[in-house]
C-alpha positions in Angstrom: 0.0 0.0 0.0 1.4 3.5 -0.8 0.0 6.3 1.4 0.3 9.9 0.4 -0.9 12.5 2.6 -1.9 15.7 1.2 -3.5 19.5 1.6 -4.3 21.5 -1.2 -1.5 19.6 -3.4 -4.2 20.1 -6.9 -0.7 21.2 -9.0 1.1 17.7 -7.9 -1.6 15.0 -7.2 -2.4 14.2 -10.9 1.1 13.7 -12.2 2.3 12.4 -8.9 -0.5 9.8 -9.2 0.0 8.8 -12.7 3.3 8.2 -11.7 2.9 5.9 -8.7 -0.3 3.8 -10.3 2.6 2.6 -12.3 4.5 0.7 -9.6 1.3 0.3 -7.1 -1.8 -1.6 -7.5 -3.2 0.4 -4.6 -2.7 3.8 -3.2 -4.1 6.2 -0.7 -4.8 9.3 -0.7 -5.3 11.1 3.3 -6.2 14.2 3.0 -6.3 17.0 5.1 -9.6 18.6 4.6 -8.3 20.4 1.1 -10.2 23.2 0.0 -9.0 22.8 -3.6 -9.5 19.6 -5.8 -6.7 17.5 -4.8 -9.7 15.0 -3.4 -11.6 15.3 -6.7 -8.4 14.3 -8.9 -7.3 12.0 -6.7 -10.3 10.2 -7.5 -10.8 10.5 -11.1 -7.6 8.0 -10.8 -9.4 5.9 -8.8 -6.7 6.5 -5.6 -8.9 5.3 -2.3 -9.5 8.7 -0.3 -9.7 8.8 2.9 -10.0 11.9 5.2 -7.9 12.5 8.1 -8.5 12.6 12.0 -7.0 13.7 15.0 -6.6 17.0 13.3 -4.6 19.3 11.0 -1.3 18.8 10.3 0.8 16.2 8.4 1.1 13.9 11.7 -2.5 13.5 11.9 -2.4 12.3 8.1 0.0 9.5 8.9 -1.6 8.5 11.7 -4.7 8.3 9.9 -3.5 6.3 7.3 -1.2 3.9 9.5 -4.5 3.0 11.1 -6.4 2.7 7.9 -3.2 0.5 6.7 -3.7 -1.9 9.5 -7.5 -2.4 8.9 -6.8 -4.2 6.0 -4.4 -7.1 4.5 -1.4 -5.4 3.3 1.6 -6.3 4.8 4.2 -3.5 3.1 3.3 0.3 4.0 5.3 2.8 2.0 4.8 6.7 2.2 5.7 9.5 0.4 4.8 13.5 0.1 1.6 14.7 -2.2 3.8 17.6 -3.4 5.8 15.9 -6.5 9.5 16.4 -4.8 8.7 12.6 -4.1 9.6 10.0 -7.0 7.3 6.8 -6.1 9.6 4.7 -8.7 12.6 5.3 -5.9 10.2 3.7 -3.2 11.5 0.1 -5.0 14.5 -0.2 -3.3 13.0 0.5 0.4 10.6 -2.1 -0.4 13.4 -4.3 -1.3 15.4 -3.6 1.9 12.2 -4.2 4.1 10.7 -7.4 2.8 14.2 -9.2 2.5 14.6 -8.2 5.9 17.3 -5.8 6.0 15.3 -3.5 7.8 11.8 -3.2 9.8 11.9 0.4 8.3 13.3 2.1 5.4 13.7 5.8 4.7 15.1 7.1 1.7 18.0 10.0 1.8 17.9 12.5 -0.7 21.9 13.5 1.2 22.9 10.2 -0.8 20.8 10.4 -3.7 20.7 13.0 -6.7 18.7 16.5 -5.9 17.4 18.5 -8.8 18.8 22.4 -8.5 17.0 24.5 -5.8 14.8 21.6 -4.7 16.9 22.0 -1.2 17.4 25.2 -0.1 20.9 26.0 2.2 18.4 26.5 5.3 16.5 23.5 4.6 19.7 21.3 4.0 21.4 22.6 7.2 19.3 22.0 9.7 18.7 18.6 8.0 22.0 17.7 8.3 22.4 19.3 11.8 19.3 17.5 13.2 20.2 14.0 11.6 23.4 14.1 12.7 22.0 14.7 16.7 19.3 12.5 16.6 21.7 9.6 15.2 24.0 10.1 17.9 21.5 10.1 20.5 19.5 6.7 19.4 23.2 5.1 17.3 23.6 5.2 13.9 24.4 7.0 11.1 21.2 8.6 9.2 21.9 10.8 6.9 17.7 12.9 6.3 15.5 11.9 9.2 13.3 14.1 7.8 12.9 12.4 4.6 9.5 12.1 3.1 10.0 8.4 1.8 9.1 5.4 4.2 8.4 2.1 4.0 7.8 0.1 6.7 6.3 -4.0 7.7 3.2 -4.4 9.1 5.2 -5.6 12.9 6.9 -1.9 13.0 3.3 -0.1 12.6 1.4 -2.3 14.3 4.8 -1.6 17.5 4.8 2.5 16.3 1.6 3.4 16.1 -0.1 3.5 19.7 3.5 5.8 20.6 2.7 8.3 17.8 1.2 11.5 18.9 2.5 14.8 16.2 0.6 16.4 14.5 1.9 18.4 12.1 6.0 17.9 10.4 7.6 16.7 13.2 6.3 13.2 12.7 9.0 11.6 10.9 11.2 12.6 13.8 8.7 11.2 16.4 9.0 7.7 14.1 12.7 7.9 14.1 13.3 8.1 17.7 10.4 5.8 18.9 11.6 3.3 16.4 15.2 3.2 17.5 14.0 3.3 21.0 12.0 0.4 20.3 15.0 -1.4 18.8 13.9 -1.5 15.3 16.4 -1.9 12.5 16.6 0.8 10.2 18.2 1.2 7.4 18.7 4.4 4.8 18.8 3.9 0.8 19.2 6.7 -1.7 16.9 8.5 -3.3 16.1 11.0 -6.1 14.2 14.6 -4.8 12.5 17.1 -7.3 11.4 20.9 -6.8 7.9 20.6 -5.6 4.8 21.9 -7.4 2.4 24.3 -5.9 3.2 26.5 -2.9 5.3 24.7 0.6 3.1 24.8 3.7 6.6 24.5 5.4 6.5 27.9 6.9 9.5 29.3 9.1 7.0 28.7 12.3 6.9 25.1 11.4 10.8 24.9 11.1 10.8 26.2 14.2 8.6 23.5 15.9 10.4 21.4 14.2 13.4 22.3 16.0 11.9 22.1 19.0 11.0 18.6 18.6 14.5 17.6 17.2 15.6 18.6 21.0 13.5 17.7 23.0 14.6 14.0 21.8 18.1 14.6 21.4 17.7 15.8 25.5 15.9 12.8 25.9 17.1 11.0 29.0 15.2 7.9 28.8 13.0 6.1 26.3 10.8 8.4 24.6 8.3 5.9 24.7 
């Protein structure tokens, strides 16, 4: 199953779904009460929609569609961002790693991979690199984009994750890192391609700077976070 969580992504949701129904028989869309037509389009490609709980915010999304993942019979969840920077043909390889059991979770790193020009701007890549490089030395290892946009995972680490996950909004995919690793899941990071994205970033400077916050408060963490 690939899930793609999205809010007022109409510019990116058509191509980005044309894209994916290559490469997955099923797909679906969480969206986050849009007020443009990404539902509609989504649709008219016959993606499952699904509205989100919980409430606004990218966090509530995943949530949402983890638990609509484990209501039915796939055993493989892979994500990835309704914006276009995402290419779902790259989501192969953390497939791969997770279902010859390399890895309960894979996350793809656009540091290793190739980055189209200004898809990454200096601020973005910085405190990337800054807040990957803390939160693998605080939970071991060496992760290169925490806060990647492509995840797979096996149904075992989201049926483990899921009850522990409580964002809402971009600070999610540091929530699943550190819970995972405090968990003792195996991780694993594989390369991956990252476009400029269509249609305007909800990313705003506020949101980098709860972002931040978040990164901290684990890195400070004394104890499980869990």
């Amino acid at each position: 199953m690939l899930l793609i969580p999205t809010l007022n992504e109409e510019e990116a949701i058509g191509p980005l779904l044309q894209e994916a129904s290559a490469i997955f028989p099923w797909i679906v869309v969480v969206d986050g009460h849009s007020s443009d037509r990404t539902r509609e389009i989504a649709r008219s490609l016959e993606a499952t929609v699904i509205l989100q709980d919980f409430g606004p915010g990218k966090g509530c999304g995943i949530r949402t569609g983890m638990r609509f993942f484990l209501s039915q019979q796939a055993e493989i969840l892979c994500m990835i961002d309704g914006d276009g920077t995402n290419i779902p043909a790259d989501l192969v390889g953390l497939v791969d790693s997770v279902r010859n059991g390399e890895a309960e979770i894979a996350l793809g790193s656009r540091i290793k991979g190739r980055r189209d020009s200004k898809s990454m701007n200096s601020i973005t890549f910085a405190s990337n690199r800054v807040v990957s490089y803390l939160l693998s030395a605080r939970y071991e290892g060496d992760f290169t984009d925490i806060q990647t946009g492509y995840w797979a995972f096996n149904r075992g680490a989201v049926e483990r994750l899921l009850p522990y996950l409580h964002s809402t909004r971009f600070e999610i995919e540091l929530e699943i890192f550190a819970k995972a690793r405090s968990c003792g899941m195996k991780l694993k990071e594989v390369p991956v391609r990252f476009r400029r994205r269509l249609g305007r970033t909800k990313f705003s400077f506020s949101l980098r700077m709860r972002n931040l916050y978040f990164a901290f408060k684990y890195i400070l963490s004394l104890g499980p976070p869990i």
